[in-house]
N, CA, C and O atoms as a Tripos MOL2 file, in Angstrom:
@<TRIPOS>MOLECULE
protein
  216   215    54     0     0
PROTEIN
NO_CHARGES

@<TRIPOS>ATOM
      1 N         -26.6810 -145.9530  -14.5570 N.3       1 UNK1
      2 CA        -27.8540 -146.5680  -15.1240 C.3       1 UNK1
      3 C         -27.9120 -148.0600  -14.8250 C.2       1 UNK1
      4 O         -28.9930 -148.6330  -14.9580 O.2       1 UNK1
      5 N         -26.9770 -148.6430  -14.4850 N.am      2 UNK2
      6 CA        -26.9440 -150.2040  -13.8600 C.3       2 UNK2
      7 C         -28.1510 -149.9750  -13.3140 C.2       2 UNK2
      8 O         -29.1820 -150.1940  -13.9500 O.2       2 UNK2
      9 N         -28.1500 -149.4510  -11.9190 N.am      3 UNK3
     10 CA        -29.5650 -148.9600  -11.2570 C.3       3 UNK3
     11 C         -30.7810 -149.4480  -11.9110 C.2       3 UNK3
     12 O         -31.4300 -150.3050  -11.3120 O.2       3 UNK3
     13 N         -31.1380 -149.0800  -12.9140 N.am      4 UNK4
     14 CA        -32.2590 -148.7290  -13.7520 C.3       4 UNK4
     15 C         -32.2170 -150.2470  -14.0690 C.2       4 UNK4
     16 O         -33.1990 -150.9080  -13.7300 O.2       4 UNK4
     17 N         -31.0070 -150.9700  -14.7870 N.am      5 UNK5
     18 CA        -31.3090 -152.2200  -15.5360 C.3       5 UNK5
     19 C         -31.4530 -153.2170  -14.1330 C.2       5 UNK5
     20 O         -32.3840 -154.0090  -14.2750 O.2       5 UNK5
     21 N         -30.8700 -153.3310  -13.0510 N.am      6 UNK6
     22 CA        -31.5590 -154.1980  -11.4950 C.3       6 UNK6
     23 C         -32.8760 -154.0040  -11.4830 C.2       6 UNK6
     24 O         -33.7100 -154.9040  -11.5860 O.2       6 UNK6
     25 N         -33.0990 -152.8650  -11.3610 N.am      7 UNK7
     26 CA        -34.8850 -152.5380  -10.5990 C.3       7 UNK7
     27 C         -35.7220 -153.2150  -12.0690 C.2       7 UNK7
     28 O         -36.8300 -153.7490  -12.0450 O.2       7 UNK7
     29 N         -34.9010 -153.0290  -13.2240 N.am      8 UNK8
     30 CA        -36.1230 -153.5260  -14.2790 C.3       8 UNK8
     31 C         -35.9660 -155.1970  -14.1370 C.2       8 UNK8
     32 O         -36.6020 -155.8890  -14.9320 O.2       8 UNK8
     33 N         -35.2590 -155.7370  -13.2930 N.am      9 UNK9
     34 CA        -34.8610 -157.3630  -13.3340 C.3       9 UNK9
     35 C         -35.6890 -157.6210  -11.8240 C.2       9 UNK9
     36 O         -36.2160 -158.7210  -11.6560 O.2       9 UNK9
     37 N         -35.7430 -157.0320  -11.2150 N.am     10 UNK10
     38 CA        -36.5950 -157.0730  -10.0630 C.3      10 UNK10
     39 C         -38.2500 -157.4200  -10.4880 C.2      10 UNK10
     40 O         -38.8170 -157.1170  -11.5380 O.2      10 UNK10
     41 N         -38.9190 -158.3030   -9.0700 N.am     11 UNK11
     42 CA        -40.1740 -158.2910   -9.5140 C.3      11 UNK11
     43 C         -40.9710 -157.2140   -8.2860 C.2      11 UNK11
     44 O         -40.8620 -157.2850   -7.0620 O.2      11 UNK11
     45 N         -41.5130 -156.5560   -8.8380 N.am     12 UNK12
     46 CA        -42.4740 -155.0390   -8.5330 C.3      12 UNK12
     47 C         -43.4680 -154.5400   -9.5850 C.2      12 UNK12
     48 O         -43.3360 -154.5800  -10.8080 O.2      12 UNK12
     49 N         -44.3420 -154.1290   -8.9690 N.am     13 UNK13
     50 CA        -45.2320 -153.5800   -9.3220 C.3      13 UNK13
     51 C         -44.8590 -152.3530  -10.4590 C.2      13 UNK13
     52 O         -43.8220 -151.7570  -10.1670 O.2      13 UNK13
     53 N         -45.4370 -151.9490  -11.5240 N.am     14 UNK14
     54 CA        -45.0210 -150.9330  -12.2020 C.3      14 UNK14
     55 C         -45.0190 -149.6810  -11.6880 C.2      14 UNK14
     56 O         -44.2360 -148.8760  -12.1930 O.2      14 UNK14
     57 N         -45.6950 -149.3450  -10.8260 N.am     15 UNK15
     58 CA        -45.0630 -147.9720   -9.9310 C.3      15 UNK15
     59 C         -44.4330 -148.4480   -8.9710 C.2      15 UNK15
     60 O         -43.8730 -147.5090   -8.4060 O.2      15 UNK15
     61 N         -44.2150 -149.4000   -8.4720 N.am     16 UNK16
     62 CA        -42.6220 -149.3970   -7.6270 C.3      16 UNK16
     63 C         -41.8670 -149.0980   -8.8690 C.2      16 UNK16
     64 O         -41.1740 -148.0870   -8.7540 O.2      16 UNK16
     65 N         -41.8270 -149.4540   -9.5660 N.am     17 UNK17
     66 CA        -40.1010 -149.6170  -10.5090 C.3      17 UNK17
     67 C         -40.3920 -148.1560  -10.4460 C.2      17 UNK17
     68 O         -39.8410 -147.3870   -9.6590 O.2      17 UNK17
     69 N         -41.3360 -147.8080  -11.3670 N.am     18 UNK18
     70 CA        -41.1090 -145.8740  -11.6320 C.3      18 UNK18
     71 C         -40.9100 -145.1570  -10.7010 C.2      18 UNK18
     72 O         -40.2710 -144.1300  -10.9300 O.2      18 UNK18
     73 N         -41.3950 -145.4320   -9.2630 N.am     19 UNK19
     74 CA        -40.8940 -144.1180   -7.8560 C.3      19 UNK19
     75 C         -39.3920 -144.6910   -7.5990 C.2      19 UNK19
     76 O         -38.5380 -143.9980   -7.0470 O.2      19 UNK19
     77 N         -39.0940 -146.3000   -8.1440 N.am     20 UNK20
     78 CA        -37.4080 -146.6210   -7.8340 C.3      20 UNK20
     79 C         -36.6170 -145.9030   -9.0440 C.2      20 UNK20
     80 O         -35.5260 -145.4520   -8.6940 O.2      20 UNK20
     81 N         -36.8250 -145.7850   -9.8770 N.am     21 UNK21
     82 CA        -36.1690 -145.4780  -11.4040 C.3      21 UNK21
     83 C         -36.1340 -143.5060  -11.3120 C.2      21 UNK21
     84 O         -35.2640 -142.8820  -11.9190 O.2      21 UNK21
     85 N         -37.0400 -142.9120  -10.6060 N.am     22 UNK22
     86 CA        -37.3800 -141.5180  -11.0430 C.3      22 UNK22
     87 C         -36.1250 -141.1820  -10.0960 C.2      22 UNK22
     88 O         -35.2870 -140.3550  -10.4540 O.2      22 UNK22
     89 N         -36.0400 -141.8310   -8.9300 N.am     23 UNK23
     90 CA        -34.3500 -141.4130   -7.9290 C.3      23 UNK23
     91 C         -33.4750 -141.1760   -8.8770 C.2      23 UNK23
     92 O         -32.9800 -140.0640   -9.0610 O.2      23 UNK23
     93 N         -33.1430 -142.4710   -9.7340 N.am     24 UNK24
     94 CA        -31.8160 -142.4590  -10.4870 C.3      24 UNK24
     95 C         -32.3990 -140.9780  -11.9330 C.2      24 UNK24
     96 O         -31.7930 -139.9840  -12.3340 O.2      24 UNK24
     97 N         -33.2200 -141.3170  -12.1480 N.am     25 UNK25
     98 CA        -33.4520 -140.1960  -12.9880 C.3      25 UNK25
     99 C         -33.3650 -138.9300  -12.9920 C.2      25 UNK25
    100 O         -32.8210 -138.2140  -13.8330 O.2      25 UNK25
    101 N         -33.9190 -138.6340  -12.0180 N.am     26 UNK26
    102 CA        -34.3280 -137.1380  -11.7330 C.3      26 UNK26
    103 C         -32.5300 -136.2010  -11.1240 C.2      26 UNK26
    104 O         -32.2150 -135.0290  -10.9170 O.2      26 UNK26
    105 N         -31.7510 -137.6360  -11.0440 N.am     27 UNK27
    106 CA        -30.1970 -137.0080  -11.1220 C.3      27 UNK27
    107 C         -29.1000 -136.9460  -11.9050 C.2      27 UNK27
    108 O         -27.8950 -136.7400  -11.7600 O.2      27 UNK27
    109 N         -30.1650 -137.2800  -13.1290 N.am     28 UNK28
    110 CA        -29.0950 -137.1230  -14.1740 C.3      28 UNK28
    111 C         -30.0120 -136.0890  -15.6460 C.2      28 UNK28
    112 O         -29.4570 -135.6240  -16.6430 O.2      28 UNK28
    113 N         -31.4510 -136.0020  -15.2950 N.am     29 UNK29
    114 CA        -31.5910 -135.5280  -16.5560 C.3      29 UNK29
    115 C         -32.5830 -133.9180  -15.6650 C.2      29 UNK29
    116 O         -33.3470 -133.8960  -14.7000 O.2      29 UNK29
    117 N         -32.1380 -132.9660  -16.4450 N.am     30 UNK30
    118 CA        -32.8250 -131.8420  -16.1530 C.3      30 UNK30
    119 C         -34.6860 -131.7620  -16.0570 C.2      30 UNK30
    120 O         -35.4280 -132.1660  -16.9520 O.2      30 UNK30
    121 N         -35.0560 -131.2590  -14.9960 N.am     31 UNK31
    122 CA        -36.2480 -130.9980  -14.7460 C.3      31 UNK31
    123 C         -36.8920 -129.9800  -13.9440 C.2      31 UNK31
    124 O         -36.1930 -129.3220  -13.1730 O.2      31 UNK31
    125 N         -37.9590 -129.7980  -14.0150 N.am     32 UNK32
    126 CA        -38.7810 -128.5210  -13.7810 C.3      32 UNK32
    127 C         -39.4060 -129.1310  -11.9650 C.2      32 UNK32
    128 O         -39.3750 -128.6480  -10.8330 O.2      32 UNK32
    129 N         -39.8420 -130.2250  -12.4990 N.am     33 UNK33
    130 CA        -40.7130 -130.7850  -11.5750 C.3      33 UNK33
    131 C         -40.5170 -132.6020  -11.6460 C.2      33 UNK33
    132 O         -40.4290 -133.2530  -12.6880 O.2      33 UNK33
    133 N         -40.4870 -133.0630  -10.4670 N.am     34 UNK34
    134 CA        -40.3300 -134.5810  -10.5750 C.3      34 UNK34
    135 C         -40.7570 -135.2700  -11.5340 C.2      34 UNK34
    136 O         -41.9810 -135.2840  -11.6650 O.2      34 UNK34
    137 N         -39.9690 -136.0240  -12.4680 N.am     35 UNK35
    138 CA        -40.4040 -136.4710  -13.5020 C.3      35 UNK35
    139 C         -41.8260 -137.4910  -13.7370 C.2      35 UNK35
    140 O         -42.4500 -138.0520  -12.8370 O.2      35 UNK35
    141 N         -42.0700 -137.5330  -14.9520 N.am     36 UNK36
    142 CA        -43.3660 -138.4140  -14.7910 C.3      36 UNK36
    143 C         -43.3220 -139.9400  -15.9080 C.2      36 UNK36
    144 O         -42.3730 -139.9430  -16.6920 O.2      36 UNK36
    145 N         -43.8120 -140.5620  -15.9450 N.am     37 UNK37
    146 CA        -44.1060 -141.5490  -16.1570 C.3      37 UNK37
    147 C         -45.6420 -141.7620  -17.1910 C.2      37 UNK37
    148 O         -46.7900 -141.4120  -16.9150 O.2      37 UNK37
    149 N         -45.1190 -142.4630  -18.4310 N.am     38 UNK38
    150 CA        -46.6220 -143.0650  -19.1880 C.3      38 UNK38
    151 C         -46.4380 -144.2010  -19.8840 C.2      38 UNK38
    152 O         -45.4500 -144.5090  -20.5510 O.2      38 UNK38
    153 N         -47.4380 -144.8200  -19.7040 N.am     39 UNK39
    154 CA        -47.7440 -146.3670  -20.6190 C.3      39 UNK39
    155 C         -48.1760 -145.2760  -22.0750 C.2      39 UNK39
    156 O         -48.7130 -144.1740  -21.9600 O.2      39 UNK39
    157 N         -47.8570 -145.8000  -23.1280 N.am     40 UNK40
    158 CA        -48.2690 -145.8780  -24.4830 C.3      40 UNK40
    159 C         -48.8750 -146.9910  -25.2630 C.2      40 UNK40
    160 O         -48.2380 -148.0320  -25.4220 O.2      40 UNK40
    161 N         -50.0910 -146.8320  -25.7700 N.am     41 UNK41
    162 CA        -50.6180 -147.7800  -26.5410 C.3      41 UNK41
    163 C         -50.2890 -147.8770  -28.0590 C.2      41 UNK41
    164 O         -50.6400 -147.2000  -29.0260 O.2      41 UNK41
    165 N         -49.2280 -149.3190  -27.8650 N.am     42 UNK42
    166 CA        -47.9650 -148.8760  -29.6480 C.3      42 UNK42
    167 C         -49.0740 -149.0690  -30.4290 C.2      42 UNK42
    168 O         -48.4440 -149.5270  -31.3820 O.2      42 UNK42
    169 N         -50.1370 -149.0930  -30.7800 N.am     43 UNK43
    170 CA        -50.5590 -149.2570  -32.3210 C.3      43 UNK43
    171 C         -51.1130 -147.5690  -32.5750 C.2      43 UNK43
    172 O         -51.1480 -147.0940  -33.7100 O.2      43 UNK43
    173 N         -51.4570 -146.9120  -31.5520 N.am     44 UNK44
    174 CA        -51.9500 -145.3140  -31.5280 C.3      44 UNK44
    175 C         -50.7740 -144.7500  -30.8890 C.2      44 UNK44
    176 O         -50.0260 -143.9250  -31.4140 O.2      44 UNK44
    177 N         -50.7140 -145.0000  -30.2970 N.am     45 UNK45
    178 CA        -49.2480 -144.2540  -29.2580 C.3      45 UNK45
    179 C         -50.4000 -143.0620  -28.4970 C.2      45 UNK45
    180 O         -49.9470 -142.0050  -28.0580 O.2      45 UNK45
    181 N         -51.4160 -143.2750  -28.4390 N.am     46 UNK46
    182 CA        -52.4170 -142.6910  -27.3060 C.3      46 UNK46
    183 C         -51.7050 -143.0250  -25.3260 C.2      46 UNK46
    184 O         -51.2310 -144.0990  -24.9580 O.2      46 UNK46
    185 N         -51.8270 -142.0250  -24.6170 N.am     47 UNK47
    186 CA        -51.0710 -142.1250  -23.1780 C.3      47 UNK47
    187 C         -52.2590 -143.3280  -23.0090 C.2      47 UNK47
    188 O         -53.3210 -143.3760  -23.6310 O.2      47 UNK47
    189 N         -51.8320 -144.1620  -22.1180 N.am     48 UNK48
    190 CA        -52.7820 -144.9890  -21.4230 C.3      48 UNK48
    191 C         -52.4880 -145.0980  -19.8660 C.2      48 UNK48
    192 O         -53.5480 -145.4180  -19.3270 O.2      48 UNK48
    193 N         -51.6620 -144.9870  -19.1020 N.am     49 UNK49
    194 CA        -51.6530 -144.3330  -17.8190 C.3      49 UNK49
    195 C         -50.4480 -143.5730  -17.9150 C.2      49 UNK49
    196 O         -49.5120 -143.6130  -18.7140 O.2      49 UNK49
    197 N         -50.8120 -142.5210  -16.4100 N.am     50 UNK50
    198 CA        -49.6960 -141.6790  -16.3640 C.3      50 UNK50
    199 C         -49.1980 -141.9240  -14.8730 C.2      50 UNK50
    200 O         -50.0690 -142.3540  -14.1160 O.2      50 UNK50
    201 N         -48.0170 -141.7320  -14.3670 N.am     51 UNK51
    202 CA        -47.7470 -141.6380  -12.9500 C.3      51 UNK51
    203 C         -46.6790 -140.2980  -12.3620 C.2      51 UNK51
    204 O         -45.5550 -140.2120  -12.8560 O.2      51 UNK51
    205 N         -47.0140 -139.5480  -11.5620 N.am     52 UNK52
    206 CA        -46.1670 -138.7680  -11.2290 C.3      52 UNK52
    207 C         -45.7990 -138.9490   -9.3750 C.2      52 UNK52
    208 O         -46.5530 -138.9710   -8.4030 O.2      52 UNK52
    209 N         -44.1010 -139.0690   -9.5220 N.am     53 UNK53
    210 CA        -43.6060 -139.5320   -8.4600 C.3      53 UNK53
    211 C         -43.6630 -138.3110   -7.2810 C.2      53 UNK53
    212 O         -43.5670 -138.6690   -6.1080 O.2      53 UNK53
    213 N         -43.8130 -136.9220   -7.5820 N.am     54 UNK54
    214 CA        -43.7070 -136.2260   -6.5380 C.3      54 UNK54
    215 C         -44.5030 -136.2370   -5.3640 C.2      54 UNK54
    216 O         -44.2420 -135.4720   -4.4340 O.2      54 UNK54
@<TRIPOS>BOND
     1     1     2 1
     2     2     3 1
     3     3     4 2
     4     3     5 am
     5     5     6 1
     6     6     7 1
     7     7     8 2
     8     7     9 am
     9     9    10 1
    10    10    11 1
    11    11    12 2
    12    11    13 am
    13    13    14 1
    14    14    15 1
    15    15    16 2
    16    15    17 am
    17    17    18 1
    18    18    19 1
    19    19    20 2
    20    19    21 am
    21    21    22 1
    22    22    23 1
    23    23    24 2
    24    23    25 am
    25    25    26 1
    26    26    27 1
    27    27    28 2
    28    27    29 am
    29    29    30 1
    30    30    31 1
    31    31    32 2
    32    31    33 am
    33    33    34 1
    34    34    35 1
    35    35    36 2
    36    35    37 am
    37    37    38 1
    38    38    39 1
    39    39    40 2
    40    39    41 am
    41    41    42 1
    42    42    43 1
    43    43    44 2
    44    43    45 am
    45    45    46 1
    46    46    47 1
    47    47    48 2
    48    47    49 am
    49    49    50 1
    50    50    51 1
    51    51    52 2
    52    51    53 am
    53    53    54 1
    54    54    55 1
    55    55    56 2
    56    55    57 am
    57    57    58 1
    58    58    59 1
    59    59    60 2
    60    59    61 am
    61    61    62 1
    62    62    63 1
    63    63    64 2
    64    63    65 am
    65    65    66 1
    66    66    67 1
    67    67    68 2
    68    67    69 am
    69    69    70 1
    70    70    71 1
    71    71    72 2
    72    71    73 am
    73    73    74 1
    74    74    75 1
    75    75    76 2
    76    75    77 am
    77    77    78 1
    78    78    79 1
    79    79    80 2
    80    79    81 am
    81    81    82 1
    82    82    83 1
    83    83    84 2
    84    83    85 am
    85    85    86 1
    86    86    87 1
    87    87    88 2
    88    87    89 am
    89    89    90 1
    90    90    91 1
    91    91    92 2
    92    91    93 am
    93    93    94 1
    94    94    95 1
    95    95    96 2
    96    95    97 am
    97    97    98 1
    98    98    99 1
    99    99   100 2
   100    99   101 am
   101   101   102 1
   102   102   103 1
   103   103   104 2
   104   103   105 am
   105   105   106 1
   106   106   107 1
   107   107   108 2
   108   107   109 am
   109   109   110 1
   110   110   111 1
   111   111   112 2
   112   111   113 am
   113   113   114 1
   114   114   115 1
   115   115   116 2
   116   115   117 am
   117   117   118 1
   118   118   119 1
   119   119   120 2
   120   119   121 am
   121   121   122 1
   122   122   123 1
   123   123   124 2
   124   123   125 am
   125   125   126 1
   126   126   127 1
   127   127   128 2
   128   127   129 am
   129   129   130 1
   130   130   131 1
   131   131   132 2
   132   131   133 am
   133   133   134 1
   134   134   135 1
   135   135   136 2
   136   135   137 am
   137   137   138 1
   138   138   139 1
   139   139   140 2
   140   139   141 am
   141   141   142 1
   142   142   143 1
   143   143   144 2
   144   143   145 am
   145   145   146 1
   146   146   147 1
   147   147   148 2
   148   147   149 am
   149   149   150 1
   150   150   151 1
   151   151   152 2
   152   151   153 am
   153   153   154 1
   154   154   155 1
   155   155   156 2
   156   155   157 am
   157   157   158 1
   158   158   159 1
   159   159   160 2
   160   159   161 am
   161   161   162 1
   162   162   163 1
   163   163   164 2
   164   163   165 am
   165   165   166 1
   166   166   167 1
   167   167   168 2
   168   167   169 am
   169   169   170 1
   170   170   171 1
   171   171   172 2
   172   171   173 am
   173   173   174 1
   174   174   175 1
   175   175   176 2
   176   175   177 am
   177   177   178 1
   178   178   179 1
   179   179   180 2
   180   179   181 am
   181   181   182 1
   182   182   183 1
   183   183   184 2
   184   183   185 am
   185   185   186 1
   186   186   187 1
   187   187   188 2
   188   187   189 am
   189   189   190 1
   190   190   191 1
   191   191   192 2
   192   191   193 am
   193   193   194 1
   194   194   195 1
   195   195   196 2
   196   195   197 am
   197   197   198 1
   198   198   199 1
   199   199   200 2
   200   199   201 am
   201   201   202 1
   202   202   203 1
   203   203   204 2
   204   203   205 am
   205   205   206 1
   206   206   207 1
   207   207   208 2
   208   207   209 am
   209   209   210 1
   210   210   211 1
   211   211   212 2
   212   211   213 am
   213   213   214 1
   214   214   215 1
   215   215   216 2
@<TRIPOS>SUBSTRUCTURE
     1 UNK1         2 RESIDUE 1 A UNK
     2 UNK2         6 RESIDUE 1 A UNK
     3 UNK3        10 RESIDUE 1 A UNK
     4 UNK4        14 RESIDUE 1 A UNK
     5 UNK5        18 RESIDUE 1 A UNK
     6 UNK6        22 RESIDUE 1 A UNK
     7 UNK7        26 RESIDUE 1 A UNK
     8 UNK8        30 RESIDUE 1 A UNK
     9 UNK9        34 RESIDUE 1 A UNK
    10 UNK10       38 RESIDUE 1 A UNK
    11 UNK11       42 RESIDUE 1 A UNK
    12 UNK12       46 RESIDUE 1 A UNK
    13 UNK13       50 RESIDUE 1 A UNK
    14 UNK14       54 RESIDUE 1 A UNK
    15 UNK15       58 RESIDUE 1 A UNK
    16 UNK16       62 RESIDUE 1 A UNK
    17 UNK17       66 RESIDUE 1 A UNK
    18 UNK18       70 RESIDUE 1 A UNK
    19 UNK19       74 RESIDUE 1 A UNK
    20 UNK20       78 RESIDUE 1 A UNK
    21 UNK21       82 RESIDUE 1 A UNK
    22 UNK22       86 RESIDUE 1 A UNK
    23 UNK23       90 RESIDUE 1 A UNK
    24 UNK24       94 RESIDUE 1 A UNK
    25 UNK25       98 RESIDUE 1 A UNK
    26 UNK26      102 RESIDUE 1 A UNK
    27 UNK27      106 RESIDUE 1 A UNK
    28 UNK28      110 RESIDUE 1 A UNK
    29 UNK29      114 RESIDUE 1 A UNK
    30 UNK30      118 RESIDUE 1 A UNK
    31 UNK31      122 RESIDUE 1 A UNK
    32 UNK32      126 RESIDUE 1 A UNK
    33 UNK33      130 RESIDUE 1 A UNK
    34 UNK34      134 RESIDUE 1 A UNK
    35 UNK35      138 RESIDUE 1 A UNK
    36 UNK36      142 RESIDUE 1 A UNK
    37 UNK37      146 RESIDUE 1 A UNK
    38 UNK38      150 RESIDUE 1 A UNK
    39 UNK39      154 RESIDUE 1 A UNK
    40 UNK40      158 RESIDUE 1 A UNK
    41 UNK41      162 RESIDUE 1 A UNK
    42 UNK42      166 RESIDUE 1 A UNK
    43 UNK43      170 RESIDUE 1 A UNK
    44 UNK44      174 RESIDUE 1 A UNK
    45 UNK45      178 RESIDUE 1 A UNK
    46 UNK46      182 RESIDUE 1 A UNK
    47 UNK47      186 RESIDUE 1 A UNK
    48 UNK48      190 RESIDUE 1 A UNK
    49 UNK49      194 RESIDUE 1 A UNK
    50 UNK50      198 RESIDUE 1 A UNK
    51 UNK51      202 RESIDUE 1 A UNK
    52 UNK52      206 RESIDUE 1 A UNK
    53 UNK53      210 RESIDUE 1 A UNK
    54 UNK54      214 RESIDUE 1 A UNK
């Protein structure tokens, strides 16, 4: 997970970090299909974007 805490210290775009972050992810946590990605709006917690890396 080092991985994860570099790319979040890096400056990129928010889907660079998520297609860089879903590598390290998608090899450590079980899945069906390439994982996905969402912004949450904290006062609703309504999705406000979604991204899927496959």
């Amino acid at each position: 997970m080092d991985k994860i805490a570099r790319l979040a210290g890096e400056s990129s775009d928010l889907a660079t970090l998520w297609r860089d972050c879903t590598e390290v992810v998608s090899t450590v946590v079980p899945h069906y299909w390439t994982p996905c990605w969402f912004t949450l709006d904290p006062a609703s917690l309504l999705i406000t974007s979604h991204f899927f890396a496959g």
